[in-house]
C-alpha positions, -999 to +999 in steps of 0.1 A: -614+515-521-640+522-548-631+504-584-635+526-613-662+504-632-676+507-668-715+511-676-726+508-720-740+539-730-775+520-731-778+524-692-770+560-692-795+584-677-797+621-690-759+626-697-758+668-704-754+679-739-714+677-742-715+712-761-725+729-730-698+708-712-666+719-696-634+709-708-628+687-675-662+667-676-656+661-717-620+646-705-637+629-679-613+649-653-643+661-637-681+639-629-699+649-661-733+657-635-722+677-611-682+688-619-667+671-590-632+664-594-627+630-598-603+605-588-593+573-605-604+553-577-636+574-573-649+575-609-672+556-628-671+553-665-700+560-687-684+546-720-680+559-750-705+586-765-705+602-800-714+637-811-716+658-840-700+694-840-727+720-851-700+731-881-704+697-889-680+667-899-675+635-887-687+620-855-663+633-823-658+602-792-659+613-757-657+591-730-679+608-700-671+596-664-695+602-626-684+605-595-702+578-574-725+598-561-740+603-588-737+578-604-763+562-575-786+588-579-793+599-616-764+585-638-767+550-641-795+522-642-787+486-635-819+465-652-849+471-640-841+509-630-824+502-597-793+492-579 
């Protein structure tokens, strides 16, 4: 079984623009790279990122989440850029 594991926004490698995200990868229902459902035990969380709404206003939380598949190839960097 694959842990559901937690990586600081400072590691994170090209997360998509969360305005041109779907409701399911802002959730973190769905990988936030490629929209593959995602599973508790399958899912690896980005940690919290912040955005401003183009009407403006205060900063909005989301809490983006990969599937583990991505996660090895373009999500996340361990020091030194690799696994």
């Amino acid at each position: 079984m694959i842990e559901s594991q937690y990586w600081p926004a400072s590691t994170l490698d090209g997360v998509p623009d969360v305005e041109a995200l779907t409701a399911g990868r802002r959730r973190g229902r769905d990988c936030v790279y490629c929209g593959s459902p995602l599973t508790e035990d399958a899912a690896v969380d980005l940690g919290e990122q912040h955005y401003r709404p183009p009407w403006g206003g205060p900063l909005i939380a989301w809490r983006p989440r990969s599937c583990t598949t991505c996660r090895e190839t373009r999500g996340v960097k361990r020091a030194g850029g690799r696994w």
